[in-house]
C-alpha positions as CSV (number, residue, x, y, z in Angstrom):
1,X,-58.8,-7.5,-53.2
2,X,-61.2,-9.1,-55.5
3,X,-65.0,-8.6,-56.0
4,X,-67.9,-8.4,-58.4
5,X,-68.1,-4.4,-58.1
6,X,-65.4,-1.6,-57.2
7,X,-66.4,0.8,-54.3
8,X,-67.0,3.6,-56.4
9,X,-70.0,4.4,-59.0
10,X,-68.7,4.9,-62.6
11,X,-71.2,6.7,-65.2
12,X,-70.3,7.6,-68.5
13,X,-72.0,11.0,-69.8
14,X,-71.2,11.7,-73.3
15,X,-67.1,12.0,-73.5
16,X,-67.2,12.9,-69.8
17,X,-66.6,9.7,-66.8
18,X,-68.0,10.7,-63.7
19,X,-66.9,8.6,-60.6
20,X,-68.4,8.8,-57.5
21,X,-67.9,7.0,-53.6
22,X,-70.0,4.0,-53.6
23,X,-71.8,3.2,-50.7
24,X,-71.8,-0.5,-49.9
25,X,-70.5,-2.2,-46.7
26,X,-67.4,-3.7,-48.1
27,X,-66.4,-0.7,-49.6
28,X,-67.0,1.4,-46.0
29,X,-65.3,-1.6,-44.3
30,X,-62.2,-1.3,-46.3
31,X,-61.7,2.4,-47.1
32,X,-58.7,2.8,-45.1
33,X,-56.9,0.0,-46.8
34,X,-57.3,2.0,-50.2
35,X,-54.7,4.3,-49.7
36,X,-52.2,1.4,-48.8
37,X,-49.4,1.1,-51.7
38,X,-49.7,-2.3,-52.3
39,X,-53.3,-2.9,-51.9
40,X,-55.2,-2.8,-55.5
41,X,-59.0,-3.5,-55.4
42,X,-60.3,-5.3,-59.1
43,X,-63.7,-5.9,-60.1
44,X,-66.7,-4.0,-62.3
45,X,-66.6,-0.3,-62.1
46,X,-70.6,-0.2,-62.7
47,X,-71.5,0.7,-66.1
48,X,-70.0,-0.5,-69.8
49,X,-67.2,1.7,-70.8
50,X,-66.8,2.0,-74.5
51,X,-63.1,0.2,-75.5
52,X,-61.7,3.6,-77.1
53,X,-62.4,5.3,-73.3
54,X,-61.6,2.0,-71.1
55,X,-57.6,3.2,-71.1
56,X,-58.6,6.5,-69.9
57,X,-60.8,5.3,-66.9
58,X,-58.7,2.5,-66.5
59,X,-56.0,5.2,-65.3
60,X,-58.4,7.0,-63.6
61,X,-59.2,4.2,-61.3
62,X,-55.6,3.4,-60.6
63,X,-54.7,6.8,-59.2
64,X,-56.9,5.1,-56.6
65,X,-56.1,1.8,-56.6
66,X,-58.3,0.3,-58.3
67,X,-58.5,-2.1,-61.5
68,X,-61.3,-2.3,-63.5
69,X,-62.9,-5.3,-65.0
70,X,-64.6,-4.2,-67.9
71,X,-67.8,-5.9,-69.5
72,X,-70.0,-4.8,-72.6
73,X,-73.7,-3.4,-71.5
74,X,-75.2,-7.1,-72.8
75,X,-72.5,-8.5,-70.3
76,X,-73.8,-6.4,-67.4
């Protein structure tokens, strides 16, 4: 699955990622397909993530299938 966000809200506090449910109706539409093993969702995980962190969240993310795009904050 491919769109312009994920279905979850990514903020970066500091050294600390917080990641949170989104609430869009693509993301409520397909939340039972996200637990599916071979069902990876890409796209923008909603905020720039500084390149020395984006293999951190970029883990993250996939313990719940998802694959972030990332983009610098004059990008977004």
């Amino acid at each position: 699955m491919a769109s312009n966000r994920l279905p979850v809200s990514l903020k970066m506090r500091g050294d600390q990622v917080e990641c949170a449910p989104s609430s869009g109706g693509l993301a409520s539409a397909l939340s039972g397909f996200r637990s599916a093993a071979d069902f990876v969702w890409v796209g923008w995980p909603g905020c720039a993530v500084p390149r020395e962190r984006q293999g951190d969240v970029a883990s993250l993310l996939a313990e719940q299938h998802l694959a972030p795009v990332f983009v610098t904050r004059n990008e977004e």
